[in-house]
N, C-alpha and C positions, 0 to 999 in steps of 0.2 A: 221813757220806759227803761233803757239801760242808764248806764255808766259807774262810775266809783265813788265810792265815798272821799270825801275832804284828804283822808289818808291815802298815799300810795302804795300799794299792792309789796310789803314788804318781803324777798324772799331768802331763801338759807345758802345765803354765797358772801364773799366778802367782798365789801363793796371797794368798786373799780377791778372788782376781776372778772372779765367775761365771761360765760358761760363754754365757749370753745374751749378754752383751759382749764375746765374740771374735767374732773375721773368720771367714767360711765357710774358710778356709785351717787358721786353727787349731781349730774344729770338728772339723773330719776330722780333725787330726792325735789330737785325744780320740779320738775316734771311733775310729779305728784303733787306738791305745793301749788304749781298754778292750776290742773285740774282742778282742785277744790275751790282755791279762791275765783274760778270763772262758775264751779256750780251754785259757790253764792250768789254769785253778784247775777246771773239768770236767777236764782228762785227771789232774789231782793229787786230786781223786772218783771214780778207774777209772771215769770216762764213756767211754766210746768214740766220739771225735770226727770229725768230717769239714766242717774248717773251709773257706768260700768267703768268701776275702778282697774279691770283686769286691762280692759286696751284703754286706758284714758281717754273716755269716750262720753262724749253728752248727748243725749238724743233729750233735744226740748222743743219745746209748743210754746207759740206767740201767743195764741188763742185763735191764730188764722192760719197758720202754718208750720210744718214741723221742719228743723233742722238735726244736722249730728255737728257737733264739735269736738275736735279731736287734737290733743298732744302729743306731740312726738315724744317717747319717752327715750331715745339715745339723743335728740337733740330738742328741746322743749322749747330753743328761740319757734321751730316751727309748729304755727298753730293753723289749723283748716276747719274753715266753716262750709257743712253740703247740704245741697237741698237734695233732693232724686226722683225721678220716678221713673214708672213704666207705664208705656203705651202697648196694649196687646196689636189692637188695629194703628193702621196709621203709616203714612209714608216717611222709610226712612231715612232716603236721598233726601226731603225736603226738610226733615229735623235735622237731618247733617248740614247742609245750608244754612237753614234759622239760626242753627247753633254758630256756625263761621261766621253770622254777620253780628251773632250779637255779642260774640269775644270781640269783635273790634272794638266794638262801640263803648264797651263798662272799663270803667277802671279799676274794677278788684274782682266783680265775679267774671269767672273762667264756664264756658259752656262745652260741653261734649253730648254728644247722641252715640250711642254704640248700637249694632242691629237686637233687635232681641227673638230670638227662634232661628228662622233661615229667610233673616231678613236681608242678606244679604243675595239670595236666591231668588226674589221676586215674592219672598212670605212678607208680610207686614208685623208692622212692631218696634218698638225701638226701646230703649232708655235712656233718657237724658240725666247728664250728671250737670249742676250749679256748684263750679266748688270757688270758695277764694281762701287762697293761704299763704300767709302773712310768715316771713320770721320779724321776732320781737325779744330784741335780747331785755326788754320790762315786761313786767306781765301788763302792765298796767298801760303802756305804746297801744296792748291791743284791747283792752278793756275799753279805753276810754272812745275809741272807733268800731265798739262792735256793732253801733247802732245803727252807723253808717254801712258796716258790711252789711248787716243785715238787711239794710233798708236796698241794699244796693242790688242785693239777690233776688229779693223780691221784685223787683223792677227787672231784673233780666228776666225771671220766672212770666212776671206778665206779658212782657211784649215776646217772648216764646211762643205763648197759646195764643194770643194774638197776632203773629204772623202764621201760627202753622192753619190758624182758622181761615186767613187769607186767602182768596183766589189767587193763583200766580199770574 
């Protein structure tokens, strides 16, 4: 479903100079550069995309799930892949849990629950955040592993609703 073509993900820096060592000027211009080369290579995976150029931001569909992917535009090695949602109902001591046991357990998705309303007051609710975010001074370090993140989130995603369906 993902990955890159035979070519590597060429960008507008001179090669052997880090990315730490350009001007905020040419930052952005990566910046920009790898947003687009990540909104191809999602619509060249039949992602379905809905790219916003303004925060370098991809909000795309697997066909079973949606993500946002996001470039740092002052530092564009950092890339971050999120899943999200909200639970209206729902305990959010035990989504704060689910969420702690299952950052142990992944090696790129990161889990968070935050209260959602006055869930911290005995209202219920939460929202859980799946983020993984990678610095990649190649565009291409992260390109040719998105499939892995991605597969990887999803897997945090399912054993979430599977422990929070759990009896304790």
């Amino acid at each position: 479903m993902f990955g890159r073509s035979k070519q590597p993900l060429a960008e507008p820096r001179p090669e052997g100079v880090r990315i730490s060592m350009l001007g905020r000027e040419e930052r952005a211009a990566i910046a920009q550069h790898r947003f687009l080369a990540f909104d191809k290579l999602l619509r060249l995976a039949k992602c379905a995309t809905e790219p916003d150029q303004e925060n370098l931001r991809i909000i795309f569909h697997t066909g079973k799930h949606q993500f946002m992917l996001f470039v740092d535009r002052d530092d564009p090695r950092k890339i971050s892949l999120v899943m999200a949602f909200t639970s209206s109902t729902g305990d959010f001591r035990k989504a704060e849990r689910v969420s702690a046991a299952i950052t142990h357990k992944h090696f790129a998705a990161k889990v968070s629950s935050l209260p959602h309303g006055d869930g911290y007051f005995g209202g219920e609710g939460y929202f859980t955040i799946f983020r993984t975010s990678v610095y990649a001074e190649a565009a291409h370090a992260f390109g040719d592993s998105l499939k892995a993140y991605v597969d990887d989130t999803i897997h945090a995603y399912d054993e979430f609703v599977r422990l929070m369906l759990a009896d304790d």
